[in-house]
C-alpha positions as CSV (number, residue, x, y, z in Angstrom):
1,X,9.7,13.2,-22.2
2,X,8.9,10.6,-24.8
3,X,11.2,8.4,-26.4
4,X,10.7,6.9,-29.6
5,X,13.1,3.8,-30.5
6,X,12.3,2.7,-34.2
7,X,14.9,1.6,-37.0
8,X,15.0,4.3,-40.1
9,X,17.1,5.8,-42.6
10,X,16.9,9.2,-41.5
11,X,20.4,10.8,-40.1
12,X,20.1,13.2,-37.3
13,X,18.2,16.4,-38.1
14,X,17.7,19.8,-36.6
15,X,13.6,20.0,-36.2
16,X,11.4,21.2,-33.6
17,X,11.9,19.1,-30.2
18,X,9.4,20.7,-27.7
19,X,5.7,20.7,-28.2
20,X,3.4,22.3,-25.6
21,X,0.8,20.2,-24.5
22,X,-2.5,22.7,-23.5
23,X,-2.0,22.0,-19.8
24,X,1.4,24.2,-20.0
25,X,3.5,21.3,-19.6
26,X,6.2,20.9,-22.6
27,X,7.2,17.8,-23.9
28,X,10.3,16.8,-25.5
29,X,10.0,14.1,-28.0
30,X,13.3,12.1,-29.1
31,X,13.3,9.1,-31.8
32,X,16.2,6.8,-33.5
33,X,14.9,8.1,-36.6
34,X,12.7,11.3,-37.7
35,X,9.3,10.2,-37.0
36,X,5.5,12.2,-36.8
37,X,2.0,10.5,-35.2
38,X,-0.8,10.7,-37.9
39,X,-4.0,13.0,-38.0
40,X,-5.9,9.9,-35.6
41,X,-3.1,9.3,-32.9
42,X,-3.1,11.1,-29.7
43,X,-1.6,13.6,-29.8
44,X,-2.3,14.0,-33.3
45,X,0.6,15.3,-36.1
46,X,3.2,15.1,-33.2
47,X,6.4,15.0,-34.4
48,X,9.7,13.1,-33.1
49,X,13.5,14.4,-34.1
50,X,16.0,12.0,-34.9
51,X,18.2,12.4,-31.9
52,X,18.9,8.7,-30.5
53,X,22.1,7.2,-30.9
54,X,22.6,3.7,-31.2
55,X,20.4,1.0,-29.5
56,X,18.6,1.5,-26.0
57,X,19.0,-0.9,-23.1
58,X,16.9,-1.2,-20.1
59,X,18.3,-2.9,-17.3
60,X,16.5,-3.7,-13.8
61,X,18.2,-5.6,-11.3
62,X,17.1,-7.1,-7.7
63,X,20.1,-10.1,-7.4
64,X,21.6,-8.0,-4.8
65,X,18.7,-7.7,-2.8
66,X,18.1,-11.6,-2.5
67,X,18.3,-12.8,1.0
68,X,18.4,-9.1,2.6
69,X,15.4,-7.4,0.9
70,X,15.4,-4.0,-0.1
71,X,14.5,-1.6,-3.2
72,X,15.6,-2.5,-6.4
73,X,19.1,-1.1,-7.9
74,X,17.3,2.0,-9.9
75,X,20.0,2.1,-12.5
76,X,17.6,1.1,-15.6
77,X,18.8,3.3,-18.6
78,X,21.9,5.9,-19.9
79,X,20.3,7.0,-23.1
80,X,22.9,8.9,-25.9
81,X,21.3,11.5,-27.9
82,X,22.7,13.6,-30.6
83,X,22.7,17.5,-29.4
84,X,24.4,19.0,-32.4
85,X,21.7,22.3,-31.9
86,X,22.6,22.6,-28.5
87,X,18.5,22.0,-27.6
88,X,19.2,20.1,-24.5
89,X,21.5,22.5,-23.1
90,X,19.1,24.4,-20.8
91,X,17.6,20.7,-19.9
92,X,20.8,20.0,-18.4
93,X,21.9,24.2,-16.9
94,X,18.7,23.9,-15.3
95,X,17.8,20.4,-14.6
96,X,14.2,20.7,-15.4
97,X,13.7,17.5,-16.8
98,X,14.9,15.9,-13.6
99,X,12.6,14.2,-11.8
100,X,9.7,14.3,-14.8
101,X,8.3,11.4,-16.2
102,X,9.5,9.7,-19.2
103,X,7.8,7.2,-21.5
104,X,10.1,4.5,-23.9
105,X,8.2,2.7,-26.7
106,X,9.2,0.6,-29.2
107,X,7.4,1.0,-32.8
108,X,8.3,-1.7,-35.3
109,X,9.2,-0.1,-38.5
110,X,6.6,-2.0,-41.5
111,X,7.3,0.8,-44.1
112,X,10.6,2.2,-43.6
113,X,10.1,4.7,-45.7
114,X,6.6,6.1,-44.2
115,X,6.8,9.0,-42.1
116,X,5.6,7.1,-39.0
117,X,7.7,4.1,-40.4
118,X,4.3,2.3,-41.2
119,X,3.4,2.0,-37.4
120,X,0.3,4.3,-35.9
121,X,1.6,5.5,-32.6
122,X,-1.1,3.6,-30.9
123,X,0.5,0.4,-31.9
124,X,4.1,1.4,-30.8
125,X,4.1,-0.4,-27.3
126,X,5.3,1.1,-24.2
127,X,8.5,-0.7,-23.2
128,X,9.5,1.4,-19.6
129,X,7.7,4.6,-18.5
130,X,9.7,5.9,-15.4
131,X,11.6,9.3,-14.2
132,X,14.6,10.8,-15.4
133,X,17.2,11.1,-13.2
134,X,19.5,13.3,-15.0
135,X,20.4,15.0,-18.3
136,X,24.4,15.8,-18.7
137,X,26.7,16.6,-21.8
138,X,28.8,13.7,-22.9
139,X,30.3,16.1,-25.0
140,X,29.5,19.3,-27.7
141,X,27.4,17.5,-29.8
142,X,25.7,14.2,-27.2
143,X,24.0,14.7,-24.9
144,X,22.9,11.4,-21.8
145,X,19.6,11.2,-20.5
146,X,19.2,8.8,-17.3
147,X,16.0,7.0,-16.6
148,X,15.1,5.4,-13.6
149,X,12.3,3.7,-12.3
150,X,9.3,5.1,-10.4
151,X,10.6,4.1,-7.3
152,X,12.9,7.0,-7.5
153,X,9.9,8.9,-6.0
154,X,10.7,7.4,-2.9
155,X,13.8,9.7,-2.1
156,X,11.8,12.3,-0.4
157,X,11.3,13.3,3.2
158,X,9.0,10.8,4.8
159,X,6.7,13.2,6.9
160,X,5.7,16.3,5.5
161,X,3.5,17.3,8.9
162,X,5.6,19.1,11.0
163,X,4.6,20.4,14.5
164,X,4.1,24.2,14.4
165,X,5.7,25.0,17.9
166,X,2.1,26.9,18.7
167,X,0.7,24.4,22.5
168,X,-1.6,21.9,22.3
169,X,-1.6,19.6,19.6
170,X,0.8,21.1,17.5
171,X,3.4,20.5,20.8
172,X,5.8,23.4,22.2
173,X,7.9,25.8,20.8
174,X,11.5,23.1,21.2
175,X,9.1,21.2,18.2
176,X,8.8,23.5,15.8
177,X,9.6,22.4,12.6
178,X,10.2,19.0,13.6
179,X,8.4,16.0,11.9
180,X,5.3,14.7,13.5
181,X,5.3,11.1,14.3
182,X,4.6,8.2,12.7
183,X,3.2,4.6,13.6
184,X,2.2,2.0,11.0
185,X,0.4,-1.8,12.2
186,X,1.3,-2.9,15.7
187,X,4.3,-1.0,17.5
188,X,5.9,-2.3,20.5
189,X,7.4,0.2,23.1
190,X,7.7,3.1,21.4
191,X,8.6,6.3,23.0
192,X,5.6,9.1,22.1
193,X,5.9,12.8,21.5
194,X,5.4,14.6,24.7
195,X,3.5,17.9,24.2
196,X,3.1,19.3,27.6
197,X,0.6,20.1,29.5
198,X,-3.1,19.9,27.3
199,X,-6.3,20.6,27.6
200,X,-8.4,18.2,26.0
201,X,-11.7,17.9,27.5
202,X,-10.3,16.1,30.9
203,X,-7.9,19.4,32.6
204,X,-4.5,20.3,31.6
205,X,-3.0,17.2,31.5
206,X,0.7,15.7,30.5
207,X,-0.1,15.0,27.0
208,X,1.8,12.1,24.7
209,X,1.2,12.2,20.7
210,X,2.4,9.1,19.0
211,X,0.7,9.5,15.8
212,X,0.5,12.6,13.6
213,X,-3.2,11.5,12.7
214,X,-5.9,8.6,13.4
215,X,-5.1,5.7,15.3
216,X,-6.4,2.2,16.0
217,X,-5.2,2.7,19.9
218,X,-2.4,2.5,22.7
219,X,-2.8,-1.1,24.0
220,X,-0.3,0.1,26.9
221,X,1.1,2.4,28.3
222,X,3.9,2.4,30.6
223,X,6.3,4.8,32.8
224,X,9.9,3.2,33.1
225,X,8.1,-0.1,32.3
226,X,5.2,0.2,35.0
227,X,1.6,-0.3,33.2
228,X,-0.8,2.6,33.6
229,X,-4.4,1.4,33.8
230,X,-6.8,2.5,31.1
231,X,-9.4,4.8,32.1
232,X,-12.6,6.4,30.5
233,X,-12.5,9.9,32.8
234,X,-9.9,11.7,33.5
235,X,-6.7,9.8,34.8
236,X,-5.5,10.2,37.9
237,X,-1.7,8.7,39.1
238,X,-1.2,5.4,37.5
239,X,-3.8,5.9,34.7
240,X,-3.7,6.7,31.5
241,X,-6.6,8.0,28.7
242,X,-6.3,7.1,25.5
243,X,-7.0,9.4,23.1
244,X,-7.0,7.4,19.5
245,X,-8.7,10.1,17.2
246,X,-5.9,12.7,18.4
247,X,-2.9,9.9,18.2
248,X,-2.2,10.7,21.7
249,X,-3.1,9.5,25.5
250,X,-2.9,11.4,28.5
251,X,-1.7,10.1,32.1
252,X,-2.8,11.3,35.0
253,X,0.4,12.6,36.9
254,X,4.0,14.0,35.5
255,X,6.2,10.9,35.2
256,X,9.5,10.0,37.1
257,X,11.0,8.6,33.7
258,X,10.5,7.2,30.3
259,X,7.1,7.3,28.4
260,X,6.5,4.4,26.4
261,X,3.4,2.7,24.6
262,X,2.2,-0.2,22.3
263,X,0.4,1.2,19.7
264,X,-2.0,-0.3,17.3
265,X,-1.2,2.2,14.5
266,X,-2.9,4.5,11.6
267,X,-6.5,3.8,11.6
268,X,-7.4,6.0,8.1
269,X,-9.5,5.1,6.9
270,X,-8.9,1.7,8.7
271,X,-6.3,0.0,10.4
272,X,-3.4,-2.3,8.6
273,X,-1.0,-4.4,10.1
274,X,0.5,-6.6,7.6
275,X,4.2,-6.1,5.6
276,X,2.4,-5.1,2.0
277,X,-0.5,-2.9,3.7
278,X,1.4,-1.1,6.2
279,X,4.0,-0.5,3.4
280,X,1.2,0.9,1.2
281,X,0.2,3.1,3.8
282,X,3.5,4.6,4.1
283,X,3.6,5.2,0.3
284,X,0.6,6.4,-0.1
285,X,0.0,8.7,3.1
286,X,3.5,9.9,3.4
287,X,6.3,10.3,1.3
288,X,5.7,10.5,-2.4
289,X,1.9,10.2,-2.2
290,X,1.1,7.5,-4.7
291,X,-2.2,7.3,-5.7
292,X,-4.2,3.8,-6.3
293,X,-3.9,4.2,-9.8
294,X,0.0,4.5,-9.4
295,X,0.6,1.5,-7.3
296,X,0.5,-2.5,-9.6
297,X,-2.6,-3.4,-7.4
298,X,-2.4,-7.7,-8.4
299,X,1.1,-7.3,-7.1
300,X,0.5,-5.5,-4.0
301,X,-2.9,-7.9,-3.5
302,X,-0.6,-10.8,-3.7
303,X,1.9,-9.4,-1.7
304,X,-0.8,-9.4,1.2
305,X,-1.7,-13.0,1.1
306,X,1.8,-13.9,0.8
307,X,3.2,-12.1,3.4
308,X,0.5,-12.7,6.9
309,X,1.4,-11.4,10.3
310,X,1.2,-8.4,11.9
311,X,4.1,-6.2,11.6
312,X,4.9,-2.3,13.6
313,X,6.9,0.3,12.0
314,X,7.4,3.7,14.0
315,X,9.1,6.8,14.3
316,X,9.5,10.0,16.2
317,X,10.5,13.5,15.6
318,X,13.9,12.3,13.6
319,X,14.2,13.0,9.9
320,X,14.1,10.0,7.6
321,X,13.6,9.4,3.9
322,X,10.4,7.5,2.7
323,X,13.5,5.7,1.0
324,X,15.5,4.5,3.6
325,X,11.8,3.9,5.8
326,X,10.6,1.5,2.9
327,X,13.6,-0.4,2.8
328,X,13.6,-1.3,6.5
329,X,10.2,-2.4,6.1
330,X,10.6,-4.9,2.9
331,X,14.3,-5.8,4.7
332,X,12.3,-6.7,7.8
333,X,11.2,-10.0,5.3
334,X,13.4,-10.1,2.5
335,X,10.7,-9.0,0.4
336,X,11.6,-6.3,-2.9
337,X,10.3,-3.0,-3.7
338,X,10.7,-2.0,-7.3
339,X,8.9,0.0,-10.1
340,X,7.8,-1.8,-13.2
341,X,7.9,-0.8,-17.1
342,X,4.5,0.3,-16.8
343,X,5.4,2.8,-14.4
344,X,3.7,1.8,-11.4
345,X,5.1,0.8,-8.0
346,X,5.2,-3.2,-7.4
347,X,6.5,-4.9,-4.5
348,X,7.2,-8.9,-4.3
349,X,8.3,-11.9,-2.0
350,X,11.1,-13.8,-4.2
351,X,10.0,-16.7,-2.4
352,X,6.2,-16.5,-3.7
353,X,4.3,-19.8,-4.0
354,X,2.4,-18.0,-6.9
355,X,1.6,-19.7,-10.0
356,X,4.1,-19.8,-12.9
357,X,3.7,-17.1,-15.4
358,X,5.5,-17.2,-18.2
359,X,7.9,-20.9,-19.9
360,X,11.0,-21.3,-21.4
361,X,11.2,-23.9,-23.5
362,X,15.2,-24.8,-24.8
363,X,13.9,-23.8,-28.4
364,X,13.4,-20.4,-27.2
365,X,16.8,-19.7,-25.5
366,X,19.6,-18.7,-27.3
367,X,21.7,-18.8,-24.2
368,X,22.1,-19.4,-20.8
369,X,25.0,-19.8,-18.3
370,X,25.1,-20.0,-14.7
371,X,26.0,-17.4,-12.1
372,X,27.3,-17.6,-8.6
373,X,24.8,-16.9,-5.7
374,X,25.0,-13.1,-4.1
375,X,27.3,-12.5,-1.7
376,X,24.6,-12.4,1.3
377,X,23.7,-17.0,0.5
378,X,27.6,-18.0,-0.1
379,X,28.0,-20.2,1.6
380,X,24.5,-21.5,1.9
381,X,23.3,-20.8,5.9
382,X,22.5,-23.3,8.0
383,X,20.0,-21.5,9.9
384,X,17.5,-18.5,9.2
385,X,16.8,-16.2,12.2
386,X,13.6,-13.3,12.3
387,X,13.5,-10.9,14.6
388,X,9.9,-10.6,16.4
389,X,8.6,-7.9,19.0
390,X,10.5,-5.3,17.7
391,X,11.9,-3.0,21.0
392,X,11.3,0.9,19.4
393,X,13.0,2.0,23.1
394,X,15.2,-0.5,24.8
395,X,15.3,0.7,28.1
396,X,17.8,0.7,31.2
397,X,15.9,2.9,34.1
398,X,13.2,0.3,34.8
399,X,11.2,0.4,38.4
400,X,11.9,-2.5,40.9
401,X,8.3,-3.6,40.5
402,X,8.6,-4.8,36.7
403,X,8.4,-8.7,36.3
404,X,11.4,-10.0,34.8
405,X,9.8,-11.2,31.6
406,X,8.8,-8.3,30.9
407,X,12.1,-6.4,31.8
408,X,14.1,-8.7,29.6
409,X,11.4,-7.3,26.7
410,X,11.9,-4.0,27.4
411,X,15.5,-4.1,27.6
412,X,16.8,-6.1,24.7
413,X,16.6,-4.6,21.3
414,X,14.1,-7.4,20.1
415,X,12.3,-10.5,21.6
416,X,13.6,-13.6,19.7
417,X,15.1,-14.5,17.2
418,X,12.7,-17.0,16.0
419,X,15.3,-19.4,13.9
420,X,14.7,-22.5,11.4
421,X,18.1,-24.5,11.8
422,X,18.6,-27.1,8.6
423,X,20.7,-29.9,9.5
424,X,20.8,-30.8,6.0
425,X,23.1,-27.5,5.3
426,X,24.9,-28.2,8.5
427,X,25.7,-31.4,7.2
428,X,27.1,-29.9,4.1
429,X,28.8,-27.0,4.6
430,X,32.1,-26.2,6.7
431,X,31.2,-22.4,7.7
432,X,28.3,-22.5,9.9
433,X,26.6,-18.8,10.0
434,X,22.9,-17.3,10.1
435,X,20.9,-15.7,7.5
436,X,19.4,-13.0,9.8
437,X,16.3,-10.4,9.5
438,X,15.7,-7.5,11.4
439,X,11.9,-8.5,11.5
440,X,9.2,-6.4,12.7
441,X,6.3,-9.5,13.2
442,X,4.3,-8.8,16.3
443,X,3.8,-12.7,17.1
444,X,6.9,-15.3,17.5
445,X,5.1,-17.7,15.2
446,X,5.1,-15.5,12.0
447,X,8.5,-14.7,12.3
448,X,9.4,-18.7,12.7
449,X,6.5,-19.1,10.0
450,X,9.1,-16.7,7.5
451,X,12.2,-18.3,9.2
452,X,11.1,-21.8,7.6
453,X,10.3,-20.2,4.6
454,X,13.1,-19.3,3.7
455,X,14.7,-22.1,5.0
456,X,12.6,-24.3,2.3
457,X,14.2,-22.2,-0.2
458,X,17.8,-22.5,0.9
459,X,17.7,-26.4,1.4
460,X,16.5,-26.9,-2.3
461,X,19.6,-25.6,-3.5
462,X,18.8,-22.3,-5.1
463,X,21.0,-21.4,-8.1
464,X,21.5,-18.4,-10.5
465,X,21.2,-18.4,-14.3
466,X,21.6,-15.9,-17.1
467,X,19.2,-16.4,-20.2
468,X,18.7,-14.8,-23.1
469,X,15.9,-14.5,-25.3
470,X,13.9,-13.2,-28.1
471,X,10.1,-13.7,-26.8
472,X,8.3,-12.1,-23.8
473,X,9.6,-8.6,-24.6
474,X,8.5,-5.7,-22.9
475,X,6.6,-8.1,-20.6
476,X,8.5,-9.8,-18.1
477,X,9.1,-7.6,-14.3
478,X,11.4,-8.9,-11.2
479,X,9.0,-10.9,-9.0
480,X,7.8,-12.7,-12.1
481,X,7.9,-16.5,-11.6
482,X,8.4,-19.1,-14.6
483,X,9.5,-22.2,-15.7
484,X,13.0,-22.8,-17.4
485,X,13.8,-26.0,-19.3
486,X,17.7,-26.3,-21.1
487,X,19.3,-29.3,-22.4
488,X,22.4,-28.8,-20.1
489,X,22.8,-27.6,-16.1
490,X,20.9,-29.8,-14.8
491,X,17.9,-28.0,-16.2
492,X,16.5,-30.9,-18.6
493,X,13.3,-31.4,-17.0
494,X,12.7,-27.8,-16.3
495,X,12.8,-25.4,-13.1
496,X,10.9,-23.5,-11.4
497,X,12.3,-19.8,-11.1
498,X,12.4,-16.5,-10.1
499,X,12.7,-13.6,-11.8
500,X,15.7,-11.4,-10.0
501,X,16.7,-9.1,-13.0
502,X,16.6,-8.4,-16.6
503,X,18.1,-6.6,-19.3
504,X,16.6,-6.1,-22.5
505,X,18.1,-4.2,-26.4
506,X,15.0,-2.5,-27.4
507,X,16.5,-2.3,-31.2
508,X,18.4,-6.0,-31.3
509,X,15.7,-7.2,-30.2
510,X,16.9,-9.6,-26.9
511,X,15.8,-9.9,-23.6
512,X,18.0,-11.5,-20.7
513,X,17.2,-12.6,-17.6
514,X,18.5,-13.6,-14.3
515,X,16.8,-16.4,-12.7
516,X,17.3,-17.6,-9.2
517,X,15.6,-21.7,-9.0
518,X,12.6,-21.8,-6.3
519,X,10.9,-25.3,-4.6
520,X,8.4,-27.0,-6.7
521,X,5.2,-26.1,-5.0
């Protein structure tokens, strides 16, 4: 679908509204005023019916998010379009233009008059491309298209390899069906996929899968927290073989309890450990399959180098949404996944060092007010605790012989917290609470590393601004970071900021913001 917003004369008019493009694929084309591409554009002598009604806004917000992580709120657009000829009414019987991509652009009308209002369709810029949600009847004659951003994708079944149910490798006939499992950087006690009995070049042995492809290796494995020792040849009783091009291990003996393993995760085409590259493993490999060219790769680059330390993600034979798996992961951090306008996939640390990217100068805002902090930083915390050493099985039936460092591992749900305590917020505020993360770092000193990162941000005071302006439209994403200077708020010399939301009227012309102030750097 392509949506043209332009300012014109032209009152809504019943004309063609579906080309078909020669790869079968039809696209509906919708402007605020009757508008056709010229003989040079691509496509050439397209045409655009008058259909929109009143102004488009695009809204993207992340302020919720702040301080817990997560995906971006994908509410971005409810578009009103006239449907006096009843041409969407199969879109919405059927829903076939759910889920199909959808391009917004904005063409400045020079010649009012012109056909193409005076503006080539090369030069109309691309304001949002993203998904549509939905198309529904407001009423008879309007119809309401809902956009949202690529991220939308997500909201599929994480693992589409399933175990056939046939022996061997593709487990016993109780799996069938069931998703294959899934480990991502460096995985702590994890409980694999027993298969049975398996052949694999050593005898039929018990067989444990705890990747559905390629992995870097099983650094241990245990039974009810006893170590097997690593062998070459086949195991015997207290050994184990690991088997990393299968994603499995075999141990020598049937067990007496629980299976579990540290894994170094998926190894294809090489192994990744860190919060951006094991979460663009899983969107990539699993779920919604984004390609390279899909994905915003300076964001995701500076993601990496933001965000250091090894992290583990896994799971078994459960059901779970690439969604709901993507979430815990940026959560783990308090990191953001969002799509942008261009319609590719970004994610970002609101707490970036990054250089600023974009100024504000008082002439240039024609507003700004402040907003109260979310909900998750009121009142300000006095102390910041990450979770490390994530426990995937905590465990009750452990053997005598397990030291009790390790048996206080294996049975809590997570070694840690690592915490950063500020006095100077203890000094200040009355309710004394933690801002905690679920983290997934391998090593206690990343997780403290991100504990007193955040803690740097919560000691400078953040605070939340609305600002509205004409310039930088159809440029400026959450993540973006900026300078801010207004003659009032305390913001005379100017801040440094964070981009947490924005809304912007394609036709009025205004863009506004949400800022959240960061530490100068």
């Amino acid at each position: 679908m392509d949506v043209l917003v332009a300012p014109g004369l032209a009152p809504p008019a019943t004309l063609p509204p579906e080309l078909v493009a020669t790869q079968g694929i039809t696209v509906f084309r919708a402007a605020s005023t009757a508008w056709a591409s010229d003989v040079t554009d691509d496509p050439a002598s397209a045409t655009w019916s008058a259909r929109l009604l009143g102004d488009v806004e695009l809204a993207q917000s992340a302020v919720d998010a702040l301080g817990i992580g997560g995906r971006v709120a994908l509410g971005l657009a409810d578009i009103e379009m006239w449907d006096g000829d009843g041409a969407f009414a199969d879109l919405v019987r059927y829903g076939t233009a759910d889920g199909r991509k959808v391009t917004i652009r904005v063409a400045p009308a020079t010649i009012p008059r012109a056909s193409n209002t005076g503006t080539p369709l090369a030069s109309a810029a691309i304001a949002f491309q993203g998904i549509v949600r939905a198309i529904d009847h407001a009423d008879l004659k309007r119809a309401r298209l809902a956009v949202v951003d690529v991220a939308e994708r997500l909201a599929v079944p994480l693992q589409s390899a399933r175990y056939a149910g046939t022996g061997g490798l593709e487990g016993p006939s109780a799996l069938s069906g069931r998703p294959k499992p899934v480990s991502l950087g460096r995985v702590f006690n994890a409980t694999p996929i027993a298969l049975g009995n398996v052949d694999l070049g050593y005898g039929s042995l018990p067989t444990y899968q705890s990747h559905w492809r390629a992995i870097a290796g099983h650094d241990a494995v245990r039974i009810r927290g006893v170590e097997q020792t690593a062998v070459t040849t086949t195991p015997t009783v207290g050994q184990f073989i690991d088997l990393p091009s299968f994603g499995a291990f075999q141990i020598g003996s049937s067990p007496d309890g629980a299976v579990t393993a540290d894994i170094r995760g998926d190894g294809m085409p090489v192994y990744v450990a860190t919060t951006a590259l094991v979460l663009k493993r899983l969107v990539q490999s699993l779920g919604p399959a984004f390609t390279d060219a899909e994905l915003h790769f300076d964001a995701w680059a500076f993601a990496d180098t933001d965000l250091p330390g090894e992290i583990g993600w896994f799971r078994g034979t459960d059901e779970i949404s690439a969604s709901d798996a993507a979430t815990q992961i940026v959560a783990s951090t308090g990191s953001v996944l969002a799509g942008g306008r261009a319609g590719l996939l970004r994610m970002f640390d609101p707490l970036a060092a990054a250089a600023e990217q974009f100024t504000l100068p008082s002439a240039w805002i024609i507003d700004c007010k402040p907003l109260a902090l979310p909900a998750a930083l009121r009142p300000l915390p006095v102390a910041v605790a990450v979770d490390w050493q994530h426990n995937w099985t905590p465990m009750t039936d452990l053997a005598g012989s397990v030291a009790n460092t390790l048996r206080a591992q294996l049975q809590g749900a997570a070694s840690g917290p690592a915490r950063a305590i500020s006095t100077l917020i203890t000094n200040r505020v009355a309710q004394q609470r933690d801002l905690a993360f679920a983290g997934l770092y391998w090593a206690q000193t990343d997780a403290l590393a991100r504990a007193a990162k955040w803690q740097a941000f919560l000691e400078a005071g953040p605070r939340v601004f609305e600002i509205t302006t004409d310039r930088y439209l159809g440029q400026i994403e959450c993540g973006d970071i900026g300078r801010v200077a207004y003659p009032a708020f305390g913001l005379d010399a100017g801040v440094r900021c964070v981009v947490v939301g924005w809304r912007e009227a394609l036709g009025a012309r205004r863009l506004t913001l949400i800022l959240v102030t960061l530490p100068e750097v």
